[in-house]
C-alpha positions in Angstrom: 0.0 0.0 0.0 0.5 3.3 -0.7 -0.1 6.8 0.9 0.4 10.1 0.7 -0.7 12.1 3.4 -1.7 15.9 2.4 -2.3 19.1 5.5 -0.2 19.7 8.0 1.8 16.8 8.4 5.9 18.3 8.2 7.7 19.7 11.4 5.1 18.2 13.7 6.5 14.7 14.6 4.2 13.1 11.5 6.9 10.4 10.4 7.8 9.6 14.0 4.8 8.9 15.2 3.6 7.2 11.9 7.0 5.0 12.3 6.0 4.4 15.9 2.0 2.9 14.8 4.0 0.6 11.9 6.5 -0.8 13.8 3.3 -1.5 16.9 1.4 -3.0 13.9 3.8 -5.4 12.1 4.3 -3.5 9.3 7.3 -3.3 6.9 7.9 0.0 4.8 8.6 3.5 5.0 7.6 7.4 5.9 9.1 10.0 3.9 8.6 14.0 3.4 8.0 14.9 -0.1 9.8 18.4 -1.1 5.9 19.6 -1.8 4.9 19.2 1.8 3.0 15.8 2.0 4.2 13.0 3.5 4.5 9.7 1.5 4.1 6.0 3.2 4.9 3.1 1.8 4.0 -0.3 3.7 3.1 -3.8 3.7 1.9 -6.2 6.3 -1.4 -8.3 6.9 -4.3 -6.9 5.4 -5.9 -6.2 8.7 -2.9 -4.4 10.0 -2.6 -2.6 6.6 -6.8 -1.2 7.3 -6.4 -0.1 11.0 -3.0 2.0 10.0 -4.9 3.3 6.8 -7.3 4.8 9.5 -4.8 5.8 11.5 -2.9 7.9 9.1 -5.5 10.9 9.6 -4.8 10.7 12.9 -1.2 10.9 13.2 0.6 13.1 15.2 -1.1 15.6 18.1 0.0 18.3 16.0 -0.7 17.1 12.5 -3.7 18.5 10.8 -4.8 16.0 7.9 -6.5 17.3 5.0 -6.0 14.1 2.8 -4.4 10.8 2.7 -4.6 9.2 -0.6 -4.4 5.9 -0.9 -2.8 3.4 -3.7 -1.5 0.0 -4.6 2.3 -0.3 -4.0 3.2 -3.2 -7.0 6.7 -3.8 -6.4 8.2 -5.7 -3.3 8.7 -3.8 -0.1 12.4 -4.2 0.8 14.0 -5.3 3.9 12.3 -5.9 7.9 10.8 -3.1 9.7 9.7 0.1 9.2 12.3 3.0 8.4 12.3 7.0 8.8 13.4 8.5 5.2 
């Protein structure tokens, strides 16, 4: 899966928390800021793990404001164990 998280979501502790949820769930992937100001997450896991974090990515941190969080197939293999901070 796929996301990219659109409001508020740089300079508030978005990716830290976001790391935080993924590594709680299972979750294998990634958080990055995009140079536009949304975040992008990449991550796979079990498909019920992969619904509650979808949810929780409007959420995120106490200071994030969400606006959006799009939401897309990944298609090609998510690298590596655990959940990393880009």
């Amino acid at each position: 899966m796929q996301c990219v998280v659109s409001g508020r979501v740089q300079g508030v502790w978005y990716r830290a928390t976001t790391q935080r949820k993924a590594m709680a769930l299972g979750l294998n992937g990634w958080v990055s800021n995009l140079p536009d100001g949304r975040v992008e997450i990449v991550a796979a896991g079990p498909a019920a793990a992969i619904a509650e974090f979808c949810g929780w990515l409007w959420e995120g941190s106490p200071a994030a404001t969400v606006t959006a969080v799009a939401v897309a197939d990944y298609t090609q293999p998510v690298p590596g164990e655990g959940f990393a901070t880009r």
